[in-house]
C-alpha positions as CSV (number, residue, x, y, z in Angstrom):
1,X,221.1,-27.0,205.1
2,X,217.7,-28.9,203.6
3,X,218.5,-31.1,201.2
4,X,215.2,-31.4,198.3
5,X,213.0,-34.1,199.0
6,X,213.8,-36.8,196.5
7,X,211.7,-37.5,193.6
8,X,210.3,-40.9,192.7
9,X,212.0,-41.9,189.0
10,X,209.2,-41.1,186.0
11,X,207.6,-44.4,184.3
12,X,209.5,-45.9,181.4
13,X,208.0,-46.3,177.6
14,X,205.4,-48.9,178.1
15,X,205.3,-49.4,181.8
16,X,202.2,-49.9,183.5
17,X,201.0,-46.8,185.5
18,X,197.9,-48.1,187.0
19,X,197.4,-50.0,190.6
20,X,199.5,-53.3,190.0
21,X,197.1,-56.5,190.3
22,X,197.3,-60.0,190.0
23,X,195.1,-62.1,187.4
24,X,194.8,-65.6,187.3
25,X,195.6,-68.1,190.2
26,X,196.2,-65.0,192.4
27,X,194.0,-62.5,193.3
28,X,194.6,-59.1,194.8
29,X,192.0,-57.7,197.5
30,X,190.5,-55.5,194.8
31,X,190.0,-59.0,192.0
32,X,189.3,-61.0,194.9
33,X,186.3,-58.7,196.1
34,X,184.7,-59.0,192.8
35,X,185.1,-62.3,192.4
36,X,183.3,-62.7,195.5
37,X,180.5,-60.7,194.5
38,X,181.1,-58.5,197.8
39,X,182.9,-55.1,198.5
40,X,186.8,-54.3,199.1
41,X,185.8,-53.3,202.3
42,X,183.9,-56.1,203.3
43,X,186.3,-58.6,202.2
44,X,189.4,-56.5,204.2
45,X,187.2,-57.1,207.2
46,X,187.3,-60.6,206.7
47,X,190.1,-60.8,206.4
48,X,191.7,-58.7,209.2
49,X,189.1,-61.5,211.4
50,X,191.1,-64.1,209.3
51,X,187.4,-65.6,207.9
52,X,188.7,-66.2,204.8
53,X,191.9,-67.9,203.5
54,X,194.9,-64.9,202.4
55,X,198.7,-65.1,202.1
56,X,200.9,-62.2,202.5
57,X,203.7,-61.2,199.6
58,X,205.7,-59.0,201.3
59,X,202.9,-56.7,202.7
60,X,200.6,-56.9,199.8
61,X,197.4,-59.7,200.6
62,X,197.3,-62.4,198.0
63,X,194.3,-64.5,197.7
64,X,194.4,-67.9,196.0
65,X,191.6,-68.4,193.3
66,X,191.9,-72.2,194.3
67,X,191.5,-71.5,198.3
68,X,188.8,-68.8,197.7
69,X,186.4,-71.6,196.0
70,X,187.2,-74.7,198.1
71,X,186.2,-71.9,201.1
72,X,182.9,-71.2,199.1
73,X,182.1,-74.8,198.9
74,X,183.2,-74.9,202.4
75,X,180.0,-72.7,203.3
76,X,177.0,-73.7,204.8
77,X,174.0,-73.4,202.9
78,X,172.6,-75.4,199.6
79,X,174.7,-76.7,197.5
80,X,174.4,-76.0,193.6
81,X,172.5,-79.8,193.1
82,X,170.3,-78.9,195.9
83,X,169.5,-75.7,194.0
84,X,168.6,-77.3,190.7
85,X,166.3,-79.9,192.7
86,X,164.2,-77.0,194.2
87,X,163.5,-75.5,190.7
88,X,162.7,-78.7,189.0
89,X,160.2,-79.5,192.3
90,X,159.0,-75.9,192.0
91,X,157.9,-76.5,188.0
């Protein structure tokens, strides 16, 4: 005898029924993407190479806004002072 597969219970009045994200001081893979200006994709890749700072929350990645920015400082390249200097030389 099969017993029916069991049904997941229906959403409540008022309860979100989008993907569940984080906003603020934690970032999801999707929020974090955009905020680095690169694609989900990308940033999983990264991440499975552990390039870039993550936590896990059970087994959802959580990205720190705070970690992501120090790492972006972190970078090599110009710095935002050096940037200004090269357009005020180039005027």
């Amino acid at each position: 005898m099969n017993a029916a597969p069991r049904k997941t219970p229906r959403k409540q009045v008022g309860q979100g029924t989008g993907p569940r994200a984080f906003n603020g001081l934690a970032l999801d893979v999707r929020s974090a993407a955009a905020f680095l200006g690169t694609s989900e994709k990308t940033l999983r890749g990264l991440i499975a190479r552990q390039l870039v700072p993550f936590r896990r929350l059970n087994s959802r990645i959580v990205l720190l806004r705070s970690e992501l920015e120090s790492f972006l400082l972190g970078l090599p390249g110009v710095t935002l002072d050096e940037a200004q200097n090269n357009m005020e030389q180039r005027r």
